[in-house]
C-alpha positions in Angstrom: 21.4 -210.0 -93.3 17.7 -211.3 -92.8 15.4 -208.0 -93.2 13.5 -208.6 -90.2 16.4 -208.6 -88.3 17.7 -204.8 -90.4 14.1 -203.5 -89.4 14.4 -204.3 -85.6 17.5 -202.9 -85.5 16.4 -199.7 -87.2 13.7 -199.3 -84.7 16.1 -200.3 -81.9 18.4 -197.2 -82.5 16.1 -194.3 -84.5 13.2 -193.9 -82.8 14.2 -193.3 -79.5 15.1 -189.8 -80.2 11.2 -189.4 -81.2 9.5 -190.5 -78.9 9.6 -187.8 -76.3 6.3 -186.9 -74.8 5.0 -183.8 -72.9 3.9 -182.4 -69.6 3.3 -179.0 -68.0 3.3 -178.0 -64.0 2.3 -174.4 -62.2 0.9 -174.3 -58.4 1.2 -172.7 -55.3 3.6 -173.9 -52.6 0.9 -172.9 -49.9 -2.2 -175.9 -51.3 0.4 -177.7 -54.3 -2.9 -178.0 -56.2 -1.9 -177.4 -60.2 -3.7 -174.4 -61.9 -3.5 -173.0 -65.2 -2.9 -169.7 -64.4 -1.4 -167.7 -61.9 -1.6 -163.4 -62.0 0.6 -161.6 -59.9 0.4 -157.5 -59.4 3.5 -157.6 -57.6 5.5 -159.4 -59.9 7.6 -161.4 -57.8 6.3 -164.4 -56.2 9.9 -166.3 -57.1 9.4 -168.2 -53.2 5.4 -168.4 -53.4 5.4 -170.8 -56.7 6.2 -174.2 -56.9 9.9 -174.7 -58.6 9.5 -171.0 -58.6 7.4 -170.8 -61.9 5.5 -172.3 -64.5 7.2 -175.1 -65.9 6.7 -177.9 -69.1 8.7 -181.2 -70.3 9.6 -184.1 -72.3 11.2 -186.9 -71.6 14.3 -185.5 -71.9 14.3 -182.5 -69.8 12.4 -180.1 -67.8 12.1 -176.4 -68.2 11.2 -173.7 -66.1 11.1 -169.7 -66.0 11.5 -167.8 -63.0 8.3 -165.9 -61.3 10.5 -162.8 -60.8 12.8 -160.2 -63.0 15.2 -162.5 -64.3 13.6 -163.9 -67.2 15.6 -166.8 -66.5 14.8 -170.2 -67.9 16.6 -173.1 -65.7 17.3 -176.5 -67.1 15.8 -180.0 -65.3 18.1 -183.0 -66.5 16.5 -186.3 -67.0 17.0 -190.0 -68.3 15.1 -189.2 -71.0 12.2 -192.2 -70.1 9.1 -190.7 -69.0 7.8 -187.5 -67.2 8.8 -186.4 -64.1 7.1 -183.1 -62.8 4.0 -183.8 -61.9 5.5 -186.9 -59.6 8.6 -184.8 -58.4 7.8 -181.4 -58.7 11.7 -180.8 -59.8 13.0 -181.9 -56.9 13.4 -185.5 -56.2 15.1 -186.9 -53.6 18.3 -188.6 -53.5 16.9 -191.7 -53.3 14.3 -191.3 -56.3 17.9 -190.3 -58.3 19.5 -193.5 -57.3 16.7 -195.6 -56.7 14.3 -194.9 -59.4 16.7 -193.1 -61.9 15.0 -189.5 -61.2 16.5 -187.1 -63.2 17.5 -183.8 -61.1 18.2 -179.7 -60.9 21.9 -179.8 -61.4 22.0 -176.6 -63.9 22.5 -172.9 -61.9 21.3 -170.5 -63.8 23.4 -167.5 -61.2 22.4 -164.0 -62.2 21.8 -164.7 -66.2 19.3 -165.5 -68.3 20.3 -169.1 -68.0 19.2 -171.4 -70.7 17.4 -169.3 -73.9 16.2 -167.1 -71.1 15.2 -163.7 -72.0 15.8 -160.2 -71.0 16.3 -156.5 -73.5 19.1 -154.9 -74.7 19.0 -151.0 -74.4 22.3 -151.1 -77.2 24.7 -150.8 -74.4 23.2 -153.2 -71.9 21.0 -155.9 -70.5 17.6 -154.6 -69.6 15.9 -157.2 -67.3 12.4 -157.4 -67.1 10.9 -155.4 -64.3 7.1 -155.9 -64.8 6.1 -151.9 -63.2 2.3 -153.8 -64.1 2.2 -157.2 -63.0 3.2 -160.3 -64.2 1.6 -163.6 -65.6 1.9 -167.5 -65.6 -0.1 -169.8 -68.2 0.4 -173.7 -68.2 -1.7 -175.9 -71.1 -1.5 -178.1 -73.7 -1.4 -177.9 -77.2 -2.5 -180.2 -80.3 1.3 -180.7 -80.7 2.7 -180.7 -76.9 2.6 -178.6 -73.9 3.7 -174.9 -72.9 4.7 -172.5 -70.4 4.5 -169.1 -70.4 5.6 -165.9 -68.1 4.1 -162.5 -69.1 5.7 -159.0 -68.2 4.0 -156.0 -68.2 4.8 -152.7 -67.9 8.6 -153.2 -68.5 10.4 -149.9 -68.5 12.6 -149.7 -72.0 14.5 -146.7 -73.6 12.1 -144.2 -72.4 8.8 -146.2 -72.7 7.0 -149.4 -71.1 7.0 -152.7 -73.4 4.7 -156.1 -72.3 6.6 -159.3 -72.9 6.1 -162.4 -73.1 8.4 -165.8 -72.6 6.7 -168.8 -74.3 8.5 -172.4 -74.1 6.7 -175.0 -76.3 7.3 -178.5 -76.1 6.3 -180.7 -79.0 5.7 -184.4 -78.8 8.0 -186.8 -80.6 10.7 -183.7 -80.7 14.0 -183.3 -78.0 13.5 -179.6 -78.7 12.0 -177.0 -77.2 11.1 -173.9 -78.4 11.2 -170.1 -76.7 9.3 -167.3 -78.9 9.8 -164.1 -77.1 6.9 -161.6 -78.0 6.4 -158.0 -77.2 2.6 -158.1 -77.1 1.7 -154.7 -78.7 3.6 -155.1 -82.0 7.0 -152.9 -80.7 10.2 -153.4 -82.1 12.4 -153.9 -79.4 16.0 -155.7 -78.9 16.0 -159.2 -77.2 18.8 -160.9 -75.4 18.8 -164.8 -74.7 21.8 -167.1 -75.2 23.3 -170.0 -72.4 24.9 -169.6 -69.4 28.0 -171.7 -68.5 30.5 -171.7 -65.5 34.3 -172.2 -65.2 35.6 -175.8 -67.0 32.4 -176.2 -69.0 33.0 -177.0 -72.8 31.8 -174.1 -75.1 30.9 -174.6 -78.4 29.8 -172.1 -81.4 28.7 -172.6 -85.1 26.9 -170.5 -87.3 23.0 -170.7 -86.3 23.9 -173.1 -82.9 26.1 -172.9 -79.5 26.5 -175.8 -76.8 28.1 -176.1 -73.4 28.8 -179.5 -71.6 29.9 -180.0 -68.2 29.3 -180.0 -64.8 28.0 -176.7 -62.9 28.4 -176.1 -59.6 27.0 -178.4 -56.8 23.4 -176.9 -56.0 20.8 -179.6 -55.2 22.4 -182.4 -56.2 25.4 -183.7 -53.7 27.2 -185.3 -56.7 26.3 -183.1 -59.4 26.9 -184.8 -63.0 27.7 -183.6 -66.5 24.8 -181.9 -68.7 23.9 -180.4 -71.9 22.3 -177.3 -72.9 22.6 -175.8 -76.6 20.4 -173.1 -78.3 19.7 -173.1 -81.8 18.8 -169.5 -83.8 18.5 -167.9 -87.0 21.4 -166.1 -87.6 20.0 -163.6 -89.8 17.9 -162.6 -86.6 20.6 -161.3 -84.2 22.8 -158.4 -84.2 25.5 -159.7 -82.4 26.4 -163.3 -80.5 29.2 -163.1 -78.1 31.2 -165.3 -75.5 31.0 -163.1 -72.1 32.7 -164.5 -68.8 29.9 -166.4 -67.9 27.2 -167.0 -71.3 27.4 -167.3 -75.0 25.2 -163.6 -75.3 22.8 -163.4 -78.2 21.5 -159.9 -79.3 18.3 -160.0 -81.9 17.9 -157.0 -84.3 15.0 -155.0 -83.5 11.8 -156.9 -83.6 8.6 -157.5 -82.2 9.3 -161.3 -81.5 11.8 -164.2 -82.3 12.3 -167.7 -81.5 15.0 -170.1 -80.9 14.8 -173.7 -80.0 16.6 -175.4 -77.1 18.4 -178.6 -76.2 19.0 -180.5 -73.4 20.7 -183.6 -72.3 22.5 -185.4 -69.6 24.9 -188.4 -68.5 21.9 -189.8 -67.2 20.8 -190.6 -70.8 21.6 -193.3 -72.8 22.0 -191.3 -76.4 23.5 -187.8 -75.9 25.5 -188.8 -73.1 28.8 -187.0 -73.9 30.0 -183.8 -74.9 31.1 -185.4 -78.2 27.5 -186.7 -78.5 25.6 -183.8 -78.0 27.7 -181.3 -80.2 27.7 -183.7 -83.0 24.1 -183.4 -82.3 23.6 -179.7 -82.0 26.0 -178.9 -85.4 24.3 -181.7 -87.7 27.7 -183.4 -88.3 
């Protein structure tokens, strides 16, 4: 085969999966004008933020975390061409979906953590964070991407009060995401993240990686469609990972921070498209 024609088909199907570019949204619902920063001493202003918190993307999805106790992170599926937050604010209408191929909120995140969310484990149960001193949202770029970031403080944990803090960074030219979750004054304290999923949903483990594909129950969208979400973690790192009812749970070993790097994809896409797709993906096979 001619090599010119070997080189455009190389770039035709590898780069695609590189080229994923960043973006980062936090405002007020009362004046929609973006800030970079938002400080809250009551903690919970869930209704009072646009899509309820600070949020950052690539081409390929949106994340957000929730402005309250949850320390839920909620999942934005898109097409995986351009950004979308600034224009749509997560929630475009149905005609942007049909019309202009918006991408849309179709992941519920119910009472978990939701996707690589984060909350504490007290060794016999989920601690969430209740920020007794306030709570924090940052927005900005980076020399590699964008991030978003929810600070608790004053959370009340096994006798004492921790400060922690959820940070998502987006990277250019990567699909994944990364969530470090930090307790800001150096204690060792017991994490819990992992993904949410809901009844039919495939569920998939591996050592270091779990996935779930399928379609969650109609929320925004009137005809909700099949998506992604898979976390990615250093084994050595957590205690325990197990599949609950409703989440593949992950536990860390006590620790003053740890990371784990998140996935997303959609029908809407044209590469990880299918569950077959996206767990091939996710596991490296």
């Amino acid at each position: 085969m001619n090599s010119r024609i070997i080189t455009a088909l190389f770039f035709f199907i590898v780069p695609v999966l590189a080229q994923a570019q960043t973006a980062s949204s936090l405002f007020l619902r009362s004046d929609s004008l973006q800030v970079k920063e938002i400080v809250s001493e009551t903690a919970d202003m869930y209704k009072k933020v646009g899509h309820h918190g600070p949020a950052v993307e690539n081409s390929h999805m949106a994340l957000r975390i929730y402005f309250n106790n949850s320390g839920a992170i909620d999942l934005y599926s898109k097409n995986g061409r351009g950004m979308e937050l600034l224009k749509y604010k997560w929630y475009p209408t149905e005609k942007d979906q049909e019309e202009n191929g918006a991408g849309c909120d179709e992941y519920m995140v119910g009472k978990t953590v939701g996707f690589g969310g984060i909350a504490l484990w007290d060794g016999e149960s989920e601690v969430k964070l209740v920020a007794t001193g306030g709570r924090t949202a940052r927005v900005g770029d980076t020399s590699k991407g964008s991030y978003a970031e929810m600070i608790a403080y004053g959370v009340p944990y096994k006798g004492d009060t921790v400060d922690i803090s959820i940070r998502i960074d987006m990277f250019a030219k990567k699909r994944e995401a990364t969530v470090t979750a930090t307790e800001l004054s150096g204690k060792k304290v017991q994490f819990l993240t992992g993904v949410n999923y809901h009844e039919g949903e495939r569920v998939s483990m591996g050592e270091g990686w779990a996935s779930v594909w399928g379609v969650h129950p109609a929320n925004v969208s009137v005809d909700p469609k099949p998506v992604g979400a898979a976390i990615l973690y250093n084994a050595k790192k957590f205690e325990s990972v197990t599949k609950t009812e409703n989440m593949v749970r992950l536990v860390s070993f006590p620790a003053s921070s740890v990371s784990t790097k998140l996935i997303g994809a959609s029908t809407k896409e044209a590469e990880l498209n299918s569950a077959k797709r996206f767990e091939a993906y996710v596991s490296g096979k």
